[in-house]
C-alpha positions in Angstrom: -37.3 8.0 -8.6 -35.6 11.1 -7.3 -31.6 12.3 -8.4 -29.7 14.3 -6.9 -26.7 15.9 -8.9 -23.2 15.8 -7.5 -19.5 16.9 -8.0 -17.1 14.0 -8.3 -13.9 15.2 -6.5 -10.6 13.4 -5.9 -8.4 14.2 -2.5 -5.5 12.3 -1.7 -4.9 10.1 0.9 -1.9 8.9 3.1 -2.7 5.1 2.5 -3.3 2.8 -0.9 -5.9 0.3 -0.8 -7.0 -2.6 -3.2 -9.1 -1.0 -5.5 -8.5 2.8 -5.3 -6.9 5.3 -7.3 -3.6 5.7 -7.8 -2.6 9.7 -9.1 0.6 10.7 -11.5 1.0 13.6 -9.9 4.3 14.6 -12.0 2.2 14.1 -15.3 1.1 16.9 -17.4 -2.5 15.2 -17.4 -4.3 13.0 -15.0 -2.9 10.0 -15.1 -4.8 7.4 -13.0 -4.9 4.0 -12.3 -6.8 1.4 -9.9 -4.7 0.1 -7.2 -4.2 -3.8 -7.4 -2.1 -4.5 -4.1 -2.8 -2.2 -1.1 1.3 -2.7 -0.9 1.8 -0.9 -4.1 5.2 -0.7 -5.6 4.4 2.2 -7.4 6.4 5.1 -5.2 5.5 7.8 -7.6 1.7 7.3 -7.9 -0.3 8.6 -4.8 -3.2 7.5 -3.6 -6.4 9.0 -4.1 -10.0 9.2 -2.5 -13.4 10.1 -4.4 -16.1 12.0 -2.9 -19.6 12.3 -3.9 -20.7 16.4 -2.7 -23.8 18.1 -3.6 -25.3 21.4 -2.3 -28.3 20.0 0.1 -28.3 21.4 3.7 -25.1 19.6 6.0 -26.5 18.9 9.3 -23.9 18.8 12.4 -22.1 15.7 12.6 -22.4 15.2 9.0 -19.0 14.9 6.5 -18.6 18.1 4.7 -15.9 19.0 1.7 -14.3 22.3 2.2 -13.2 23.9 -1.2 -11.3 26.5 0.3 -8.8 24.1 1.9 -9.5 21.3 -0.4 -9.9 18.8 2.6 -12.9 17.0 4.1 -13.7 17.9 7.7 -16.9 16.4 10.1 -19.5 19.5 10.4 -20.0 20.8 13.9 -21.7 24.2 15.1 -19.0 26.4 14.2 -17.4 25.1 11.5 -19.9 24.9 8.7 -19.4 27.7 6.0 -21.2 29.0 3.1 -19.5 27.1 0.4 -18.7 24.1 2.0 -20.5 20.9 0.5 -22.3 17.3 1.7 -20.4 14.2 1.4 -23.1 11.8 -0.2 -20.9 9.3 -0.8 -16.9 8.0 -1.1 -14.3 5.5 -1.1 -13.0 6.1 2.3 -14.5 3.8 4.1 -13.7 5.2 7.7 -16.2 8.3 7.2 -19.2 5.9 7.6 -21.2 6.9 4.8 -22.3 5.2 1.7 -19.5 3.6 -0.4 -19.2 4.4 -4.5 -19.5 0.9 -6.5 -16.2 -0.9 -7.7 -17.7 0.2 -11.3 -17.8 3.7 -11.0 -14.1 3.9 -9.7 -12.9 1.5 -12.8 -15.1 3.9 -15.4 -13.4 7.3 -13.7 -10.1 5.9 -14.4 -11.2 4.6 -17.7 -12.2 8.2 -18.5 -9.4 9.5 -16.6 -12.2 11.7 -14.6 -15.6 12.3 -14.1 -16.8 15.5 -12.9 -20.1 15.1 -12.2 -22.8 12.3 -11.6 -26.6 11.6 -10.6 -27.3 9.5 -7.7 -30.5 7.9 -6.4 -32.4 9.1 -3.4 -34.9 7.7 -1.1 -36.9 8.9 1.6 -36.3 7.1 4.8 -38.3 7.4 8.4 -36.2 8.6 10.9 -36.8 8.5 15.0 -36.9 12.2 15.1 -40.0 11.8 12.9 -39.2 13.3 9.8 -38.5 11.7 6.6 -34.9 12.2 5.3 -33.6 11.5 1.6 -30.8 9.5 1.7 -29.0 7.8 -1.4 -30.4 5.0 -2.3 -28.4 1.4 -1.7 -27.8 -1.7 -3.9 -28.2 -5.1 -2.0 -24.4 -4.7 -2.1 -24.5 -1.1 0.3 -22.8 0.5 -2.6 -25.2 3.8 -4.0 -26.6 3.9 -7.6 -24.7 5.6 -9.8 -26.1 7.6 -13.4 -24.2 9.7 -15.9 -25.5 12.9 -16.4 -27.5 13.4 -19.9 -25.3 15.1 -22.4 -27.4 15.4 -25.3 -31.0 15.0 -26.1 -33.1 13.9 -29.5 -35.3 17.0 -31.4 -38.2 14.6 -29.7 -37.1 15.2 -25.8 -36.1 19.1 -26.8 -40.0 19.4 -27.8 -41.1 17.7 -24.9 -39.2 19.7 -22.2 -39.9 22.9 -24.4 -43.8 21.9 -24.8 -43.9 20.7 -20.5 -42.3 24.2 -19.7 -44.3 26.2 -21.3 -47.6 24.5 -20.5 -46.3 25.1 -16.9 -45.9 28.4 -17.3 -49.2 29.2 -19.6 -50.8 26.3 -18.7 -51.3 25.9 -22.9 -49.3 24.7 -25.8 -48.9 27.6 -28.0 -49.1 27.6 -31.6 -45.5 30.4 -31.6 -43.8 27.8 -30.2 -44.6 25.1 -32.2 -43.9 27.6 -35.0 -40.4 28.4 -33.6 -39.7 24.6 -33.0 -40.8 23.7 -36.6 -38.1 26.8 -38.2 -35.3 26.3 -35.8 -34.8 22.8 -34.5 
């Protein structure tokens, strides 16, 4: 099973809907909350979008995120700079790409932001005849979702010390067993 790593960001938008974020945006923190009637009596909150990026390749006609204008734009020929990044996924359901699960919008505002996820990939046959990876779908169309490993036991540091370095010396050696024994 293949992850890809991506930024969460949060844009706003000109219209609530049942289920979205909803932004403070006179509060000295983030203060968010889900949106419960698309006809939302709450005139100081704004509402919010959340989009998926990552650094892989954006092809033309492709949704893009453009940090230097902090808006989303549909790649063409011209307009695709170095910096710019993929939309994988989002809750604004008019770009046509895969929609973020109902749970991952209530644990953001739980958390009051989430700045970066994994999500599953698959490789799909397309009719040019190359495989493409795409996120991978629930039977609901919504992608799956991980949160990104924070911490690790003594018994995975080992492991990814003892994998590396049997990659790159194609042994186990006995200094780094040494070094793991004094310092970890």
């Amino acid at each position: 099973m293949e992850k890809l790593k991506c930024k969460v960001r949060m844009l706003p938008t000109e219209k609530a809907y049942k289920g979205g974020i909803l932004k403070d945006p006179d509060s000295a923190g983030e203060y968010l909350r889900i949106c419960n009637n698309s006809k939302y009596p709450y005139f100081q909150l704004k509402p919010q979008h959340l989009y998926f990026t990552s650094d892989r390749e954006i092809k033309e006609g492709e949704w893009m995120y453009s940090p230097k204008d902090n808006t989303v734009y549909c790649a063409s020929n011209m307009g695709i700079l170095a910096g710019d990044f993929k939309i994988e996924a989002t809750t604004n359901s008019s770009m046509n790409i895969p929609p973020i699960p109902t749970s991952f919008i209530k644990k953001y505002v739980e958390s009051q932001g989430i700045k970066e996820v994994m999500i599953e990939m698959t490789n799909t046959h397309v009719p040019d005849g190359w495989n493409h990876e795409v996120p991978k779908l629930r039977k609901d169309g919504t992608i799956i979702v991980h949160k990104i490993k924070d911490s690790w036991t003594r018994e995975e540091v080992i492991e990814l010390i003892k994998r590396n370095t049997e990659r790159l010396t194609n042994q186990w050696l006995s200094n780094d067993i040494e070094w793991i024994e004094q310092n970890l």
